[in-house]
N, C-alpha and C positions, 0 to 999 in steps of 0.2 A: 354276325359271327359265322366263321364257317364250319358246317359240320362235320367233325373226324370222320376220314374214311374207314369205313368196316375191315379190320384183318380178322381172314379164317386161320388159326394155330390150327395147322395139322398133325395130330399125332398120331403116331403108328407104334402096336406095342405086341411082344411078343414073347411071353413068359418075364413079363419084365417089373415084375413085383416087387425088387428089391431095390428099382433105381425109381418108379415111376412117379411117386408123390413129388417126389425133389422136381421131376421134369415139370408135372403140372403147375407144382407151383409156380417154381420160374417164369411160366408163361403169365398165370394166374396174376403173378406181380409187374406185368407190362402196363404201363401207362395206356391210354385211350382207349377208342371204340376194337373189342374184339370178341371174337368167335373162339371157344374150344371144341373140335373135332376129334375124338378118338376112335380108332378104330383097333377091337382087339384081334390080333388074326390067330385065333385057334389057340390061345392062353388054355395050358393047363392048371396053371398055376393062380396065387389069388390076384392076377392083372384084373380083371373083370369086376371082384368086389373092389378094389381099389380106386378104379376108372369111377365104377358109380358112388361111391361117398364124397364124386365132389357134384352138387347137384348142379351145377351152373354147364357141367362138362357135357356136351352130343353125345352117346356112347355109341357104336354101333360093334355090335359081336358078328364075325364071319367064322369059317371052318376056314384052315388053315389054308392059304393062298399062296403066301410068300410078302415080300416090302412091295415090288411092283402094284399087284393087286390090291392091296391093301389103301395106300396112297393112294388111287383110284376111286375107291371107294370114298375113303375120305375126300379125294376132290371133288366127285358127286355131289358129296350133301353140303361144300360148303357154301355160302351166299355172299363172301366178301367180295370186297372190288381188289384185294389185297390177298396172297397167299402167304405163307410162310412153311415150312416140316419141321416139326423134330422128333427125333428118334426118341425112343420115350426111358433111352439112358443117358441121354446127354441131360441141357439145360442151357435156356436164354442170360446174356447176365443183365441186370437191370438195365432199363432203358436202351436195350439192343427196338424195338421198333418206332421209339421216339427219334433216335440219330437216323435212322433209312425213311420214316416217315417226313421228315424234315430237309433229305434228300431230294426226294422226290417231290416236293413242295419249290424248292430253289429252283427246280429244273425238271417243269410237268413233262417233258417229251420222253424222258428218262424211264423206261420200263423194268427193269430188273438191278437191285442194288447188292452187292455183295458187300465180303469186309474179310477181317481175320478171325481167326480160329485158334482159341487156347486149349489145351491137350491138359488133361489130368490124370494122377496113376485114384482111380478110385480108393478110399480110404479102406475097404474093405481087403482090399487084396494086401496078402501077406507078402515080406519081403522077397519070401521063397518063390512065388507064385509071382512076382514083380520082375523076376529076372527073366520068365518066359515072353515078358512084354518088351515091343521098342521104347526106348527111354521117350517121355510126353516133351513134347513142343511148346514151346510155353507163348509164341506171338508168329504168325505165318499169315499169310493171304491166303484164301480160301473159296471153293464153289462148291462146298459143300449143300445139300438143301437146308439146311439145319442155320447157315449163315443166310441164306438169300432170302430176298423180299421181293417179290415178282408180282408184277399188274396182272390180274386174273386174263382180261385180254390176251398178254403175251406169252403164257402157262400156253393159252388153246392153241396159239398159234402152231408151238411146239409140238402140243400132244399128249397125250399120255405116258406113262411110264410103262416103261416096257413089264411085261410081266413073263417068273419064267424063271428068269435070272438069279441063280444063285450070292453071286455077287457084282459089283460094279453098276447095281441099277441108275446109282446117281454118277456116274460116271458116262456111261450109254446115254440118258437123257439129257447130259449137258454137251456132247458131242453136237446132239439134234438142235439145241437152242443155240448152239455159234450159227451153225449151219442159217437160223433164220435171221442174224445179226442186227440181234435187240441192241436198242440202244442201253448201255451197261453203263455203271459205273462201281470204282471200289474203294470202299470205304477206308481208312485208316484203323478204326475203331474194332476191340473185341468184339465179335456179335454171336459167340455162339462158344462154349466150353464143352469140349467134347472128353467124355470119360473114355478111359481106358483100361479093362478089364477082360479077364479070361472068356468070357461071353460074349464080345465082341464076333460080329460076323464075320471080319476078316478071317478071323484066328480059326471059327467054328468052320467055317466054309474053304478053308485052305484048299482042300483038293480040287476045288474048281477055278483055280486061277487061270486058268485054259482060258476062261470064257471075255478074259479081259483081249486077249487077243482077235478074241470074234467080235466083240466091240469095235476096234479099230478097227478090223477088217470092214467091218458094215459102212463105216464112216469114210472109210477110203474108197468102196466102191458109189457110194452113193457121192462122192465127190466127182468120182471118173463121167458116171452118167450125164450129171450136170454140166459137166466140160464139154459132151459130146452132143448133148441138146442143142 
């Protein structure tokens, strides 16, 4: 019988006490061999006692860093042969690493799986407070990290996450992995329900939208150089 590969669940949390049990669990409830990694980055709030009431769960506490750095950290300590992220206000839905795991089994050369992405208006937010939001997505394709399953191999290949970054970290770091042209594929499948609420980074982080521009910009010139090699 063959032994299931090791996935590290990496999560990243940040005053995220009101969404984060639901997140663990999700994960908590994946079929096979896995890992939880949390990393709390500078939680005022009770993220910290939360993280550690589940004993199964890595905890590591940092001062505040930002997602970049955080994710970093978490990638450090994990030991899978198998990555995953999730933000620690979203949530897996059942059997999101048995469908990518089963992917990659069909087709070992296959290094990175994604799929789609279901949007929800979190239950907690009030009508009033619902109109501030874009209406949720209910079935889309996705490269989010929170969907993707990636061979720890093809993570290194990539790199790190940028750190820094107010927003767009997962955006910035999927420019860099086309760049090294994993072998990809995409799933049909939900893999990943992403909440939608007033605390969301986008919304929190608006005045930095700038930065998504210097994203592209990096990515375009680091294309020119390559042209020119």
């Amino acid at each position: 019988m063959t032994t299931a590969p090791l996935v590290s669940v990496l999560i990243t949390a940040y005053n995220a006490g009101d969404y984060l049990a639901e997140g663990i669990e999700s994960a908590l409830a994946q079929r096979g061999s896995i890992e939880i990694v949390l990393v709390d980055d500078g939680s005022t709030d009770g993220t910290s006692d939360i993280a550690a009431s589940y004993p199964t769960v890595r905890v590591m506490r940092q001062d505040r860093g930002g997602i970049g750095a955080a994710r970093n950290v978490a990638v450090s300590m994990a030991t899978g042969e198998f990555l995953t992220f999730l933000d620690a206000d979203d949530r897996f839905p059942p059997g999101k690493l048995d469908v990518q795991l089963r992917a990659f089994e069909a087709d070992p050369s296959l290094e990175v799986v994604y799929g789609h992405v279901r949007e929800f208006v979190s239950p907690d937010v009030t009508a009033e407070q619902a109109a501030r939001i874009r209406p949720a997505v209910g079935y889309h394709v996705s490269h989010l990290s929170g969907v993707m399953l990636i061979r720890r191999s093809a993570f290194d290949k990539v790199g790190p996450w940028k750190v820094g970054l107010k927003v767009g970290t997962g955006v910035e770091w999927y420019t860099r992995s086309c760049e090294q042209n994993l072998k990809t594929t995409i799933l049909p499948d939900v893999l990943l329900e992403r909440r939608l609420h007033l605390s969301n980074n986008g919304l929190q982080q608006a005045d930095h939208r700038l930065q998504y521009a210097a994203i592209v910009k990096a990515a375009l010139d680091r294309r020119r150089l390559q042209g020119s090699g």
